[in-house]
N, C-alpha and C positions, 0 to 999 in steps of 0.2 A: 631109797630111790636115789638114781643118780641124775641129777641132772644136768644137762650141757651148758657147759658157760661158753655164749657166743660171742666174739668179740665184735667190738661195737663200731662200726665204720664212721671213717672220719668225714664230716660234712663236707660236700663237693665247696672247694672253692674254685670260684673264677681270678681267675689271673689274669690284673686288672695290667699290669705291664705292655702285655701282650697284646689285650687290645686295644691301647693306644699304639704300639706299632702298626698295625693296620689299620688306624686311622689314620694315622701319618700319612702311610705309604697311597691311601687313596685319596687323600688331600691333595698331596705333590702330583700325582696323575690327573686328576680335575683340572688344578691350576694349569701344566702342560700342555693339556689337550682342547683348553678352550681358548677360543678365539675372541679376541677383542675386536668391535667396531669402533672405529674413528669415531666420534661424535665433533662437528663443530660448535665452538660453542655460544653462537649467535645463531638462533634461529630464523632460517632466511627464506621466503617463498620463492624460490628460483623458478626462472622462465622454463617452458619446456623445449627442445628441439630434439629433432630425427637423426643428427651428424651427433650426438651429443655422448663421449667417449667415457671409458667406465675409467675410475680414480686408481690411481696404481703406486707400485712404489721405481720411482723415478731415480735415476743419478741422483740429480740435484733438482728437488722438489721446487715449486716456483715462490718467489715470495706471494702472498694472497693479500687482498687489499678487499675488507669485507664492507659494503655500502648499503647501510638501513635503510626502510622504508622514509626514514625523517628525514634522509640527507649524511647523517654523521660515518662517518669511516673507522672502520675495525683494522690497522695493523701490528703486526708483531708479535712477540711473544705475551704482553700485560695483554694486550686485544683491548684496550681503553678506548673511549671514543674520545675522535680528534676531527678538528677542523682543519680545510682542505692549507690551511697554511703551516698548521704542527706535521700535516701529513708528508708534505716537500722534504723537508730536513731527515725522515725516517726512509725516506723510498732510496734519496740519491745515496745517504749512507750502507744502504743493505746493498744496492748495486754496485758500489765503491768496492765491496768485499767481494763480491762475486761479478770477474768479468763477464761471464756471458749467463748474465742471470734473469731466467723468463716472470713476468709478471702474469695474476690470476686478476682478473675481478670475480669476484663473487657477490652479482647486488639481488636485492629483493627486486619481483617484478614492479613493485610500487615507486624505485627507486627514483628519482629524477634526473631525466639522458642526462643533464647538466651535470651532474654530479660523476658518470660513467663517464664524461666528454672530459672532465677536468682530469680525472686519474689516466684517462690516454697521455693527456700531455704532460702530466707528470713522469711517465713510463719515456715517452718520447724524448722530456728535456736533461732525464739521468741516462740517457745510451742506451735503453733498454730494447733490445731489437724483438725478443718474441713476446706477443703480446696475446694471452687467450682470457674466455668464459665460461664463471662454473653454467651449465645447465643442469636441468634434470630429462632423463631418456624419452621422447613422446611416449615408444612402444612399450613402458614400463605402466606408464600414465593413463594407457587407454585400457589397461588388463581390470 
């Protein structure tokens, strides 16, 4: 009797290379394609109003001047909180740099006017001619 000698296939391998290149290549597309939201990062119950304009990207973004429920003020890059007298020295120097440089208040509804009243006239007493506030949209508020 003859019999067939079969030869004996070699076990599949996966080619582990390759699919890290396609992992790559969909990583780099995810990263790409997704969108980042701003987060601030003082959480702030902002007032609502109807005039009240969506966030954009600006020339020259305004410097922001963030005002807690307690009173204390968020600005700059560290975002520390500071008393309305450390706050003077940081406002006039950021507008020193920038001539025609618009101010933001951003305060919690709980804030005290006192507190918004004082950062006017800091904006006032550094040259600052445009002066706005963050709200939040009524007709987002009422959905």
């Amino acid at each position: 009797m003859r019999f067939l000698v079969r030869k004996r296939r070699a076990a599949p391998a996966v080619i582990i290379v390759a699919l890290i290149d396609v992992l790559v290549v969909l990583l780099i597309f995810l990263m790409v394609t997704t969108t980042f939201k701003q987060q601030p990062l003082v959480k702030l119950a902002l007032p609502t109003s109807t005039a009240a304009q969506k966030e954009g990207a600006e020339e020259h973004p305004p410097l922001v001047v963030n005002i807690e429920a307690n009173g204390f003020y968020r600005f700059g890059e560290k975002n520390l909180p500071l008393t309305i007298d450390q706050l003077r020295p940081e406002i006039v120097a950021a507008a020193a740099k920038t001539p025609d440089a618009k101010l933001a208040i951003r305060a919690d509804k709980a804030a005290p006017w006192s507190s918004i009243v004082a950062v006017m006239d800091l904006a006032k007493a550094a040259n600052i001619k445009s002066l706005s506030a963050f709200t939040k949209d009524a007709a987002k508020t009422a959905q």
